[in-house]
C-alpha positions as CSV (number, residue, x, y, z in Angstrom):
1,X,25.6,-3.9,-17.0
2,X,24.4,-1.4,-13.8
3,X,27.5,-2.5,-12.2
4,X,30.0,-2.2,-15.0
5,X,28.5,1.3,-16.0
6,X,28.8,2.5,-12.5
7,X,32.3,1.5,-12.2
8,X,33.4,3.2,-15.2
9,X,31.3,6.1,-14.0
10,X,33.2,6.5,-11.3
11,X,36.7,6.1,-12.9
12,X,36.3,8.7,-15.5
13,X,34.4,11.1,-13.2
14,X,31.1,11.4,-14.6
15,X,27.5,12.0,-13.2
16,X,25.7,11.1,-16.7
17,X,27.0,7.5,-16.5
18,X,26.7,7.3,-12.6
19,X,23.3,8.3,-13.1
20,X,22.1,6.0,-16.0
21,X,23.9,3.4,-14.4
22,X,21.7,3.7,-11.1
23,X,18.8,4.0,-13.2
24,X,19.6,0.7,-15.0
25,X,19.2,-0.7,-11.4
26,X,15.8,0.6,-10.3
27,X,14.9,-1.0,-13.5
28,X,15.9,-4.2,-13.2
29,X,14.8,-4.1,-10.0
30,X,11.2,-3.1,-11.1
31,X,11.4,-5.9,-13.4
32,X,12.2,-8.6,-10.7
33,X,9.4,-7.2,-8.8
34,X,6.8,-7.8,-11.8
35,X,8.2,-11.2,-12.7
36,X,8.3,-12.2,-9.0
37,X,4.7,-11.3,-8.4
38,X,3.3,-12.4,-11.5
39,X,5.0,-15.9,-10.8
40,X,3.5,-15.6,-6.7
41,X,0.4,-15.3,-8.2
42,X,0.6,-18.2,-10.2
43,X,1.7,-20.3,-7.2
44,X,-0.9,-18.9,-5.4
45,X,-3.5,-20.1,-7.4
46,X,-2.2,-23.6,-8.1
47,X,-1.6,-24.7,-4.5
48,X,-5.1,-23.2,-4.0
49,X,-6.6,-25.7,-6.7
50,X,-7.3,-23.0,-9.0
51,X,-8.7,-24.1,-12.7
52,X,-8.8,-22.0,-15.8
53,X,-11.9,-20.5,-16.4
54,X,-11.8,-22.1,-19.9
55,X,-11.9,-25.8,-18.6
56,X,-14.7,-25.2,-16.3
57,X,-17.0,-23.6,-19.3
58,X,-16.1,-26.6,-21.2
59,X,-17.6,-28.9,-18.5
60,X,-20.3,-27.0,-18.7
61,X,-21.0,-27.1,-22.1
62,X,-20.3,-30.5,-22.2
63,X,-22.5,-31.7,-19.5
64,X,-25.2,-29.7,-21.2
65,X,-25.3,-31.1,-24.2
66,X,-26.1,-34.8,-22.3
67,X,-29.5,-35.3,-23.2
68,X,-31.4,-35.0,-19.8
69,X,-28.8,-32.9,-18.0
70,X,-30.5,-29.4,-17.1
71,X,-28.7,-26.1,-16.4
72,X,-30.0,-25.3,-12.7
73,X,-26.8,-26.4,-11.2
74,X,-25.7,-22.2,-10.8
């Protein structure tokens, strides 16, 4: 849409459209940026054997209600 916006911009001569279609890019720029980092970070932690906190408190609770299991393992 940046692209078509600046194009007409440019054929009918005007800085408003030129303008907003330049800021259309920053934004979806800015919004590849986000999505790309939030998605690296995901990676990250995956091929670093990350687990969800959730499923390790789980184990936890789960070992702990055995009946001789004690909680000095922290």
């Amino acid at each position: 849409m940046a692209r078509y916006k600046l194009r007409v911009g440019h054929q009918i001569n005007s800085a408003t459209l030129i303008a907003d279609a330049q800021h259309s890019w920053l934004d979806t720029l800015s919004f590849a940026g986000a999505l790309g980092w939030e998605i690296t970070a995901k990676i990250v932690v995956h091929l670093m054997d990350g687990v969800d906190p959730s499923i390790i408190a789980g184990a936890e609770r789960q070992a702990l209600s055995v009946a001789g299991v004690g909680g000095g393992f922290r």
